[in-house]
DOKETI-524681 format. One line per 8 residues: number of its first residue (from 1); for each residue x, y, z of C-alpha. Coordinates in nm, 2 decimals, always signed. Example, Ala and Ser with C-alpha at 12.3 -4.5 7.8 and 13.67 -1.06 7.14 Angstrom:
1) +1.23,-0.45,+0.78  +1.37,-0.11,+0.71
% end
This chain:
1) -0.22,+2.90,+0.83  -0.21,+2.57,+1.03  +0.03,+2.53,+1.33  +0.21,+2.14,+1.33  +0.00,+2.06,+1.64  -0.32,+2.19,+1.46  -0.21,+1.93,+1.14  -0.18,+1.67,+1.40
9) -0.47,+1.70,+1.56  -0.70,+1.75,+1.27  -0.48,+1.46,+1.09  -0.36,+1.22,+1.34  -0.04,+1.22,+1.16  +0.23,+1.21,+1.46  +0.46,+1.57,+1.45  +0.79,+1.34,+1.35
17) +0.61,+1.21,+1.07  +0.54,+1.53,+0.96  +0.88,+1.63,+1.03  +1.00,+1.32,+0.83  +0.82,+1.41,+0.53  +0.96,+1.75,+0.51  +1.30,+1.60,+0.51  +1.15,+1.35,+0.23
25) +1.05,+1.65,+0.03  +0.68,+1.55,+0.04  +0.59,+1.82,+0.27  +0.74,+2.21,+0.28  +0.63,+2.44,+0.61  +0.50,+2.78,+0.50  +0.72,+2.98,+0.80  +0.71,+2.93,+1.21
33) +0.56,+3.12,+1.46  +0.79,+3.09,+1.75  +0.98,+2.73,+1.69  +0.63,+2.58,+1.55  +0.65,+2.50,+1.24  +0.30,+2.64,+1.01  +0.17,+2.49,+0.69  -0.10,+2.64,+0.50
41) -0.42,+2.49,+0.50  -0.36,+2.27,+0.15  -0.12,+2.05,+0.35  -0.47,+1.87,+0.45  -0.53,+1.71,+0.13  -0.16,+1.69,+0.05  -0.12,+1.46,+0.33  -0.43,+1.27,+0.20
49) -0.28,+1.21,-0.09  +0.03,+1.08,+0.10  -0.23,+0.87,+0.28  -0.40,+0.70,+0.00  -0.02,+0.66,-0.20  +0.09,+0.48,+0.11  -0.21,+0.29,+0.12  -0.20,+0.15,-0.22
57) +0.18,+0.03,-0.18  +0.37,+0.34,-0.33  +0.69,+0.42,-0.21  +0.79,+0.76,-0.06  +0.95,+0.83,-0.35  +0.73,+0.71,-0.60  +0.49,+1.01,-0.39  +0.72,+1.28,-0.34
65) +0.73,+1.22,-0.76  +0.34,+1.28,-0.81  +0.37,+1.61,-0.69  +0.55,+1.94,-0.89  +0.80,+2.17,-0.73  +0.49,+2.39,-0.61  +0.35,+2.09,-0.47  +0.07,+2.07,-0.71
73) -0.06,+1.72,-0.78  +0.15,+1.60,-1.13  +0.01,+1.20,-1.08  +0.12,+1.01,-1.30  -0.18,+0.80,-1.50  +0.05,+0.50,-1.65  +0.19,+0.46,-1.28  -0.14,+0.43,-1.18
81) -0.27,+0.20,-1.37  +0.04,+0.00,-1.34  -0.01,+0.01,-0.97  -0.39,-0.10,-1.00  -0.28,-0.40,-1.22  -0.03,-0.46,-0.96  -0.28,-0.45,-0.68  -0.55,-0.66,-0.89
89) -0.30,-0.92,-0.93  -0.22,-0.96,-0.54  -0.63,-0.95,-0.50  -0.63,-1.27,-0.70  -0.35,-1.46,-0.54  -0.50,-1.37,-0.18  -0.87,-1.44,-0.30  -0.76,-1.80,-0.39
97) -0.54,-1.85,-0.09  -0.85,-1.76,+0.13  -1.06,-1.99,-0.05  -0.78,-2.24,-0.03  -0.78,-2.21,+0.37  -1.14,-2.18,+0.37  -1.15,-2.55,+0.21  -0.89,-2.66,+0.40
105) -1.09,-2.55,+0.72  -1.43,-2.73,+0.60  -1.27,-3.05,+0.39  -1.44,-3.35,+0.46  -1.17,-3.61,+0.40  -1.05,-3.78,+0.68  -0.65,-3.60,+0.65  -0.61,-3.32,+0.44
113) -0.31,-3.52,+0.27  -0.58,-3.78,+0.17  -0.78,-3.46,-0.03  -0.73,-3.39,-0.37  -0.79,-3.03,-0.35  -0.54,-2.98,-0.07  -0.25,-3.19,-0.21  -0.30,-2.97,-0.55
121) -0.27,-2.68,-0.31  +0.09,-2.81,-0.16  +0.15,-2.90,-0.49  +0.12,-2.53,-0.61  +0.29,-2.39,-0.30  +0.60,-2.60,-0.38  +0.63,-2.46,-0.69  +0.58,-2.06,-0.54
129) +0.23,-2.03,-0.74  -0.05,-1.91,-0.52  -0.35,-2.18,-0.50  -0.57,-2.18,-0.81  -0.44,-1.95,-1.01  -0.26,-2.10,-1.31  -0.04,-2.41,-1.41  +0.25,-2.51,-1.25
137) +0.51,-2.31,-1.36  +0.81,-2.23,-1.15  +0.90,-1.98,-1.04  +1.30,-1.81,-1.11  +1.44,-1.74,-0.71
% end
């Protein structure tokens, strides 16, 4: 059995977070000694997974749904994948806007409204579509 203050030192996670995600139902204390809350020792990778979840964009709630009752791991693949598409596409936009600022950094014309590359650039960013990446389509607010 871990004490909260144990978790949080060997976790970093803050004791209100840890509080929070009880409340959240991502988290359930095994008992208290005294008024410290314990947790047995699989809260560790249970809060890893929170970790990497949080990390890759997933709501609280799309967590608290990749784990069963017991607080087993149930991850959903599909979700997953979905998730990884999602993140593959925002790789692509931000991979072209670097390059766009990267050009726009080293561009030899004399104004960047006289370059060709960065007019297409404002061009695209009127329009909502992230530099380089596809035709000019706009985009439904």
């Amino acid at each position: 059995m871990l004490d909260i203050g144990e978790v949080v030192r060997r976790t970093g996670v803050p004791a209100s977070t840890l509080r929070y995600y009880e409340e959240k139902g991502l988290l359930a204390a095994s008992g208290r000694r005294g008024l410290r809350r314990q947790y047995d020792e699989g809260v560790l990778d249970r809060l890893a997974l929170i970790a990497v979840g949080r990390a890759a964009g997933f709501s609280l709630d799309e967590i608290a749904g990749m784990f069963a009752p017991d607080g087993a791991p149930r991850i959903d693949r599909v979700l997953l994948t979905a998730k990884a598409d999602e993140l593959e596409a925002t790789i692509t936009r931000l991979t072209a806007l670097r390059d766009s600022l990267r050009h726009a950094a080293a561009c030899p014309a004399p104004s960047h409204l006289a370059c060709p590359t960065f007019r297409r650039i404002l061009d695209e960013a009127t329009w909502n579509q992230p530099p380089g990446v596809g035709k000019l389509v706009p985009i439904p607010q």
